[in-house]
C-alpha positions in Angstrom: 68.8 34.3 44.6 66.6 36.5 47.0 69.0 38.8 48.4 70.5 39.1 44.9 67.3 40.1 43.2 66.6 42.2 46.2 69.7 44.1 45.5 69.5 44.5 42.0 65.5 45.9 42.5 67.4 48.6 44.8 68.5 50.4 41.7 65.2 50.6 39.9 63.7 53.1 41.5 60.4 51.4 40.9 59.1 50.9 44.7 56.9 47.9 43.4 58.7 45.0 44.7 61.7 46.8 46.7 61.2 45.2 50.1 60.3 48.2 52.6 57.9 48.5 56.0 54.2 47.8 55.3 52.0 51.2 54.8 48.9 49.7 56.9 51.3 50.1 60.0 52.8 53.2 61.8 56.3 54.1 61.1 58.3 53.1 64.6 61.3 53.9 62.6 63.4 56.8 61.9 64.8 55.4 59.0 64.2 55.8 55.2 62.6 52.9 53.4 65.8 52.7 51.4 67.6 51.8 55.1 64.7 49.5 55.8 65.1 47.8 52.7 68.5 47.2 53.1 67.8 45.8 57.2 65.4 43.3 55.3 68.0 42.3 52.9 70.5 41.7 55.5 68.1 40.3 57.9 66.6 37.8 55.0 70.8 36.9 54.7 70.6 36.1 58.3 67.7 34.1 58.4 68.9 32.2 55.4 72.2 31.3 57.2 70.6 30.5 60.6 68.0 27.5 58.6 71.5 26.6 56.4 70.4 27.5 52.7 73.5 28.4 51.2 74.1 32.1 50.0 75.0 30.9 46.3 74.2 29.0 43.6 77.5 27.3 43.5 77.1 26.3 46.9 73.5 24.7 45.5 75.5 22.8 42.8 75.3 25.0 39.7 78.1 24.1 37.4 80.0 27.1 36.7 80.0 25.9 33.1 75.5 26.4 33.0 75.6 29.9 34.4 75.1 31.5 31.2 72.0 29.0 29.8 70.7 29.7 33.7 70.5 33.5 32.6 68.7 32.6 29.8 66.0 30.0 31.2 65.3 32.8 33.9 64.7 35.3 30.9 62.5 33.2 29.6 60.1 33.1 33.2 57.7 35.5 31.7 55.4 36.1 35.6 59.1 36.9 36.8 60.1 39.2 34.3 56.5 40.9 33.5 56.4 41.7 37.1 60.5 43.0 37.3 60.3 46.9 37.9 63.2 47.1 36.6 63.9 45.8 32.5 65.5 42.6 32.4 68.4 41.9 29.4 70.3 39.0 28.8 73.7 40.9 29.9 72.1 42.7 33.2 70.7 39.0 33.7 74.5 37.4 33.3 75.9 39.4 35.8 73.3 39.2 38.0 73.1 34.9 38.4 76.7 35.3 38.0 76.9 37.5 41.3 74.3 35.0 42.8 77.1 32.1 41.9 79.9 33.7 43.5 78.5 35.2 46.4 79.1 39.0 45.1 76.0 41.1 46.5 77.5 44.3 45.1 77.7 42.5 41.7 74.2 41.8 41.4 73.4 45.9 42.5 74.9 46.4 38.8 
């Protein structure tokens, strides 16, 4: 679910837990940390792939039939939602394991 949670941290605008370059070294980088965000999601996609963890949760096994009690379990992770940026709902939380079943990154940027 990393890349989806990465994604949907991109719209918080809370810079907390957005991945981006570390401050203690120089920038060697034109680019924004919005751009070097999204190179770590991507390259975090790529390392996945290259080791073989599959990019969703059907592809772990999930039945499509528990994605809504997943949803709520994960509400219910209170060190993963107290330290969420952005506010985490049941709905937003829906769409965003639901995203992370099928495989649909731009879903979970909702």
């Amino acid at each position: 679910m990393l890349r989806y949670v990465n994604e949907f941290q991109l719209l918080s605008g809370d810079n907390r837990n957005r991945p981006r370059r570390s401050r203690s070294r120089p920038r060697r980088s034109r680019r924004s940390d919005g751009e070097m965000a999204r190179a770590t999601i991507e390259e975090i996609s790529r390392l996945f792939a290259a080791i073989g963890i599959t990019p969703t949760l059907a592809g772990l096994g999930l039945p499509s039939d528990r994605i809504d009690w997943t949803a709520e379990l994960a509400l219910g992770i209170d060190r993963l939602i107290k330290n969420n940026p952005r506010p985490s709902y049941l709905p937003a939380m829906k769409r965003l394991v639901k995203a992370a079943y099928d495989g649909d990154f731009a879903g979970s940027a909702i």
